[in-house]
C-alpha positions in Angstrom: 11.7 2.7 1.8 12.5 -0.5 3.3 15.4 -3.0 1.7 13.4 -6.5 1.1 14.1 -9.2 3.8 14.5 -13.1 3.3 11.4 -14.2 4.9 11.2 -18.1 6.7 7.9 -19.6 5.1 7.4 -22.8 7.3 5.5 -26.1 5.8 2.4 -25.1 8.6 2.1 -21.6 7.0 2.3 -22.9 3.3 -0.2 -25.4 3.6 -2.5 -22.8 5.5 -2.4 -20.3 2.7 -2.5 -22.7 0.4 -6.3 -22.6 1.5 -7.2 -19.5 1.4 -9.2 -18.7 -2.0 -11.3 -21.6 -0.2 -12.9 -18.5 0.7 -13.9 -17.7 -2.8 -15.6 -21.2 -3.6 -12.0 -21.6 -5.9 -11.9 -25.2 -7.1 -11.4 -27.1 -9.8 -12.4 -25.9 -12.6 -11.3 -22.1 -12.0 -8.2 -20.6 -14.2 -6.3 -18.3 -12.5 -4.1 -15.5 -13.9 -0.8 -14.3 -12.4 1.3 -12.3 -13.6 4.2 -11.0 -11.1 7.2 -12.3 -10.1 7.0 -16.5 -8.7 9.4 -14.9 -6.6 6.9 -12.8 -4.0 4.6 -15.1 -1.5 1.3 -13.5 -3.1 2.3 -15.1 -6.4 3.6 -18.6 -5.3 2.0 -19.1 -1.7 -1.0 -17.7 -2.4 -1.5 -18.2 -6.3 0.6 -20.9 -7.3 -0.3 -23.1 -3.8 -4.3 -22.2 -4.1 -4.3 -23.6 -7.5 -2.0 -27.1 -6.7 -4.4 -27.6 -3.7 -7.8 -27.4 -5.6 -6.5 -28.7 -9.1 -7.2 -25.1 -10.9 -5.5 -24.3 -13.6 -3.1 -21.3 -13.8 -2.3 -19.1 -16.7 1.3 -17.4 -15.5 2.0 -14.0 -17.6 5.9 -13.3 -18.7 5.3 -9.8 -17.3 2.4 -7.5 -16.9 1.1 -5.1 -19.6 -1.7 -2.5 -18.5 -3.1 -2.8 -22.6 -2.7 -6.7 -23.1 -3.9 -8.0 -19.6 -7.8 -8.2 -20.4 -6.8 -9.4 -23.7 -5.1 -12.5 -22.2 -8.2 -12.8 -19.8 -10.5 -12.9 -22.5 -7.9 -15.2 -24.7 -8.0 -18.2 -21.7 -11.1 -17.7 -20.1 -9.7 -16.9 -17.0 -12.2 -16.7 -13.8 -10.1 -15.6 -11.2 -7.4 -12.9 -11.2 -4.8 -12.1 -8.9 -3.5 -8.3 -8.4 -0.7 -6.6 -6.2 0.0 -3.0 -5.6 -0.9 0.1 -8.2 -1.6 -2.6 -10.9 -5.2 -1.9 -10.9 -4.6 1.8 -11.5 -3.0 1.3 -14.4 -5.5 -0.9 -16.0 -8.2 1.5 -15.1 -5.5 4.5 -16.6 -6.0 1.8 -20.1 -8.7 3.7 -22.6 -11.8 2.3 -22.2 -13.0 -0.3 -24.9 -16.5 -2.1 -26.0 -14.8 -4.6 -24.5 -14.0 -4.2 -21.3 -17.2 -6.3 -19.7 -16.4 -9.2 -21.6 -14.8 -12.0 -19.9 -15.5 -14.6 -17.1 -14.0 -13.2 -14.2 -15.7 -13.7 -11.0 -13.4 -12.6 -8.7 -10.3 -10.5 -8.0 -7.6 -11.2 -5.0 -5.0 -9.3 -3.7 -3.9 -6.5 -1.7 -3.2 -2.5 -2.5 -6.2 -1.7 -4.1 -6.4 1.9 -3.4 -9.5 3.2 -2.3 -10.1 6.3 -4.6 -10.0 3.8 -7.6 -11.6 0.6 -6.1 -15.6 1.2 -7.2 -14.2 2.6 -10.8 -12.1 -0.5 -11.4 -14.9 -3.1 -10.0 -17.8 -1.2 -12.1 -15.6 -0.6 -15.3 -14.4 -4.4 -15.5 -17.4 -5.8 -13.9 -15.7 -7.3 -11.2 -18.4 -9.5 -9.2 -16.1 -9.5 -6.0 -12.9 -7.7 -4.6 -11.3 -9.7 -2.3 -8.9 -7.4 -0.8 -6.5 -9.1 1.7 -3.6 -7.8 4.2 -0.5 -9.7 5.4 3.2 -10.1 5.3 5.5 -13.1 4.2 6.8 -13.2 7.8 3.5 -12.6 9.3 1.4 -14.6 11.8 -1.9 -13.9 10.3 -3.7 -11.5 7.6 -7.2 -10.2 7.6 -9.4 -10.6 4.0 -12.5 -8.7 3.5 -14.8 -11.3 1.8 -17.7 -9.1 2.5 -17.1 -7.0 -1.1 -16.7 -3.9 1.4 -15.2 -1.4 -0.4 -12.1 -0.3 0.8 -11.3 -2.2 3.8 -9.3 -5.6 4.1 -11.5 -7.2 7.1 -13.6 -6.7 10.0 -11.8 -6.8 13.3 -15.0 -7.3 15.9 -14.4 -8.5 19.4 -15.3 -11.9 18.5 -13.5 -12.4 15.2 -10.2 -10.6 16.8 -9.9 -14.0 18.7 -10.3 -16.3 15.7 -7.6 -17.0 13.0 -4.2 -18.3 13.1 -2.5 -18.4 15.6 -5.7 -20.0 17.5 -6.4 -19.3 21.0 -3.4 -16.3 21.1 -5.3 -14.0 18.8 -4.6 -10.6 17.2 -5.2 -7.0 17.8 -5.4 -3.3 16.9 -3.5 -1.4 19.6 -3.1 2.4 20.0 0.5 4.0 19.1 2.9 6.6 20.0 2.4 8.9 17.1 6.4 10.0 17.5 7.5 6.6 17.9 5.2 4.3 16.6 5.6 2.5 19.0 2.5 0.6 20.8 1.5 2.6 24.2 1.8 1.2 27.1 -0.9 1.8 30.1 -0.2 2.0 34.1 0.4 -1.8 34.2 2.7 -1.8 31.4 0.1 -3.4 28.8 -0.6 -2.7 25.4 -4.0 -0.8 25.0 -6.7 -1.8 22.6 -7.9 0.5 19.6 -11.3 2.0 20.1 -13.4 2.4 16.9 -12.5 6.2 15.3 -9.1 5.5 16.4 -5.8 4.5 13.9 -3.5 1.9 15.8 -1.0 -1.0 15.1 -1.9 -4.0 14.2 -0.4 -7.0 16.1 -0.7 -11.2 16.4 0.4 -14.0 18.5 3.5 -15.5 17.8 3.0 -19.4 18.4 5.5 -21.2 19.9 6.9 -23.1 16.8 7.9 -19.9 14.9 11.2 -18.7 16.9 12.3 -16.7 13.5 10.6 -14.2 10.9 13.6 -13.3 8.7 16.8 -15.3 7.5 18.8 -12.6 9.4 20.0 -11.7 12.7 18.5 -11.8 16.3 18.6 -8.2 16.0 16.7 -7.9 12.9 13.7 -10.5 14.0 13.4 -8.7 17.7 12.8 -5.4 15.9 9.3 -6.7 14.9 8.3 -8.5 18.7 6.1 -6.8 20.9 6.5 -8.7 24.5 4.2 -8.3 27.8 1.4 -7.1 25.6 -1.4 -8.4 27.7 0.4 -10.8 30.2 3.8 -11.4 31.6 5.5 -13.5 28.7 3.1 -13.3 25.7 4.7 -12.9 22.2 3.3 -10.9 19.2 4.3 -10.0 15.7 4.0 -5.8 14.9 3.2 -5.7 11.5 4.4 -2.1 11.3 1.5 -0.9 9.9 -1.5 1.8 10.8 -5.3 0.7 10.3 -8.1 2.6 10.8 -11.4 1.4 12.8 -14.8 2.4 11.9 -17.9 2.1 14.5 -19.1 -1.3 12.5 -15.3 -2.5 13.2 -14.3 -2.7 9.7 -10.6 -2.4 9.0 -9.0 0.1 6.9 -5.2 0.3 6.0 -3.8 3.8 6.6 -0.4 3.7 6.2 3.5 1.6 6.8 5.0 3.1 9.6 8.0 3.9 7.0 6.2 5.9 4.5 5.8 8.3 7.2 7.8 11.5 7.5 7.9 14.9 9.7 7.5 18.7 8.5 6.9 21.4 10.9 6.8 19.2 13.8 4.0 16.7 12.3 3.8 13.5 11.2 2.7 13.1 7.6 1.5 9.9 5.7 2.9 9.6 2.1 -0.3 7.6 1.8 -3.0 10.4 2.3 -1.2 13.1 0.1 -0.8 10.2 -2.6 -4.6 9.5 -2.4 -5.3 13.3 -2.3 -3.6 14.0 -5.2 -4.9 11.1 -7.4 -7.8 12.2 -7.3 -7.8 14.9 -9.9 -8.4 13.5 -13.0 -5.0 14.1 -15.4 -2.9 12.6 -12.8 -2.1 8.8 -13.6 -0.1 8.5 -10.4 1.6 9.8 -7.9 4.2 8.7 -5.3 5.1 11.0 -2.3 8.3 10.9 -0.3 10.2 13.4 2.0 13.4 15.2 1.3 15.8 17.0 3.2 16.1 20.8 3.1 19.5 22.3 3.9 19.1 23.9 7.9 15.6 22.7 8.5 13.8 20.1 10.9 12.5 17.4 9.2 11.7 16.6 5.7 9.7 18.4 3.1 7.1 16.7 0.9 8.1 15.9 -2.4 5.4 14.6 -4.7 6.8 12.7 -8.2 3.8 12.9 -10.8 2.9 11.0 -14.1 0.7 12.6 -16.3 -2.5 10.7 -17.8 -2.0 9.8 -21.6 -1.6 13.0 -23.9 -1.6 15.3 -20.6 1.3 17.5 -20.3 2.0 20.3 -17.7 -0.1 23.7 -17.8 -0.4 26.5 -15.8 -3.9 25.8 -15.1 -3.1 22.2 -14.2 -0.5 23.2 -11.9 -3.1 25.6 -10.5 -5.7 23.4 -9.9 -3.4 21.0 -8.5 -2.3 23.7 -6.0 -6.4 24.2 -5.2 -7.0 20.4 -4.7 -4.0 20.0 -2.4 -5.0 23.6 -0.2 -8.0 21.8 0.0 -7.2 18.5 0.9 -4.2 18.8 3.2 -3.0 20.5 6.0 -0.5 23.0 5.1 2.2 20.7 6.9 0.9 18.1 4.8 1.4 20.0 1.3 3.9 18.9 -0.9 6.8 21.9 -1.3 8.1 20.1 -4.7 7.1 18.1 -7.6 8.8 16.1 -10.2 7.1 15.4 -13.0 7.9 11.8 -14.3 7.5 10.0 -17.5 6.6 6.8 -16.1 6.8 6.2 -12.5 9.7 4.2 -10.6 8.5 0.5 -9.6 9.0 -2.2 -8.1 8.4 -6.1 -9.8 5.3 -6.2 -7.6 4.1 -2.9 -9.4 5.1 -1.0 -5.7 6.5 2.4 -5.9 10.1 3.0 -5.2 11.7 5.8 -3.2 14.8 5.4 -2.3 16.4 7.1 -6.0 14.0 9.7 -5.7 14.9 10.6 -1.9 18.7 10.7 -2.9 18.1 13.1 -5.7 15.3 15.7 -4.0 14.6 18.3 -5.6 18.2 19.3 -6.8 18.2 20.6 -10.4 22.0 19.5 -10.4 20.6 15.9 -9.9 17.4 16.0 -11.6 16.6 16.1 -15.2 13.0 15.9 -14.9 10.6 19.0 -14.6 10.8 20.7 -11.1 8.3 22.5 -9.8 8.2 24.4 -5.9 5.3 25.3 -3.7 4.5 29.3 -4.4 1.4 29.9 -1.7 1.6 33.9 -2.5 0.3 32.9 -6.1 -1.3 29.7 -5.3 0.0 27.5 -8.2 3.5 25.7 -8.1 6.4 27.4 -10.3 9.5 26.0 -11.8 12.3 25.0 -10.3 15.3 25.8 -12.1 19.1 26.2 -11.5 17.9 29.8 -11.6 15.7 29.8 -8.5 17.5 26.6 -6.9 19.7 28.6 -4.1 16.9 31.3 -3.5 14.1 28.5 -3.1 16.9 26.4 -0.6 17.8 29.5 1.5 14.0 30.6 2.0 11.9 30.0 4.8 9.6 27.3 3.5 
């Protein structure tokens, strides 16, 4: 997981985003409810400056609570609400309630909606509209989907791709080096565009104005410039991240280039076992990572679990969890451990956290939670113990 970079937020790129629920019809008489950290740019740029520019009102949560948000909603008759991350899995995770259709909201903004749970939290809550965004603080441009598409964050068409900010430079979906992830390069040394099927960076104009990204180093900002792309000395920002195009050019987010990790000579996305999993019912959540395995390539895939309400660990759940999975994934792309969590590790922006859970794998030593290892001979997963610990690390997984 990456460490959090100070990002440079220019007066141009404040006052730009400060109009983007114009989208939305957001004026004012809308009241808006946030309730993450003032701290993060979706918060403040987005909801704090979309509110000051129209004259809204805003109803600013201490913290968030899966079982009280609603409650507030109803309480201020908020109309708009602003979301980030898993947040919407754990209100839909809330039981359900007589209640839960009664309020004023007519839309919801923000970005890592998940698309296993994004038709059960719009029809549960009634949500007219989903407006589903992508961008970074230090970005050059985002994408919305305004189109109540479910899923996507935007349509990338070969007209729109050269609209938006930066105007006149334009951004793009370009294919990548699935080892590198780095954008390929053709015969003349220029970035190739992303056909529809195909999963590819996504990359836009740097203007000249913006000579930094991050508070940092020369080093650090570089790391994010693609140069040459299309022409001797054009500039773009690589947002780092994989998208998926359909045939109707709609965009899908697939996965950041770091939550990636290799087992048996493959690349796996943490993202697709995380969705794969989720799906089965009694999970609540789950966040995948990679660990290392003493005298193997790679990294293993380690899946850490939370349990719906009242659900606890069964052989039959850890059965059919093995089912879904052999179903689901390639073998490469199976998780060889779990950890069953109590609650799961976040971030303030309701993000999942890795980098404890990487530094502790899978070693009993380390971990008090339940353990659990991959067992394909009887297709379930089976304990993992100080017992089994040295016979598990010195088999051939």
């Amino acid at each position: 997981m990456r460490l959090p970079k100070p990002a440079i937020i220019n007066q141009t790129k404040a006052i730009g985003l400060s109009k983007s629920f114009l989208f939305f019809n957001f004026n004012e008489n809308d009241i808006a409810y946030i309730c993450t950290p003032l701290y993060h740019s979706a918060a403040t740029v987005l909801g704090f400056f979309n509110t000051i520019d129209v004259g809204a009102t805003i109803l600013i949560g201490r913290k968030f609570s899966a079982r009280a948000y609603f409650d507030e909603v109803r309480k201020h008759n908020v109309t708009v609400i602003q979301y980030i991350g898993e947040m919407c899995r754990y209100l839909i995770r809330v039981p359900p309630n007589d209640l839960d259709k009664v309020h004023k909201v007519r839309v919801a903004i923000g970005n890592g909606l998940r698309p296993d749970i994004w038709e059960e939290f719009k029809g549960r809550f009634n949500i007219p509209l989903i407006a589903e965004f992508f961008g970074a603080t230090e970005g050059t441009t985002g994408t919305w989907n305004i189109l109540n598409k479910p899923g996507c964050i935007g349509r990338w068409s070969p007209l729109t791709r050269q609209f938006g900010p930066p105007r006149g430079v334009g951004s793009f979906l370009v294919r990548h080096d699935p080892i590198t992830y780095e954008p390929i390069r053709d015969k003349n040394g220029r970035c190739v565009l992303l056909k529809p099927g195909e999963e590819g960076l996504f990359i836009s104009g740097v203007p000249e104005y913006i000579t930094a990204f991050y508070k940092g180093t020369k080093e650090m900002n570089e790391k994010k410039i693609v140069r040459n792309a299309f022409k001797d000395g054009d500039v773009f920002f690589n947002f780092g991240d994989l998208f998926y195009l359909d045939k109707h050019y709609y965009m899908y987010f697939r996965d950041r280039v770091g939550d990636t990790f290799r087992w048996k000579s493959e690349n796996v996305s943490t993202r697709e076992v995380s969705d794969a999993i989720s799906t089965l019912p009694f999970i609540q959540d789950a966040n995948v990572y990679g660990v290392q395995i003493q005298g193997a390539d790679g990294r293993a895939g380690m899946a850490a679990i939370t349990f719906n309400h009242g659900i606890s660990v069964t052989t039959e759940l850890l059965q059919q969890m093995y089912r879904k999975i052999e179903h689901e994934l390639p073998s490469y792309a199976r998780p060889i451990f779990l950890r069953i969590l109590n609650e799961q590790i976040v971030t303030q922006t309701m993000k999942h956290r890795k980098i404890e859970l990487v530094e502790e794998g899978f070693d009993p030593n380390k971990v008090t939670d339940p353990l659990y290892v991959l067992d394909n001979l009887a297709k379930t997963y089976v304990p993992l113990s100080l017992d089994n610990y040295s016979q598990v690390i010195h088999s051939k997984l």
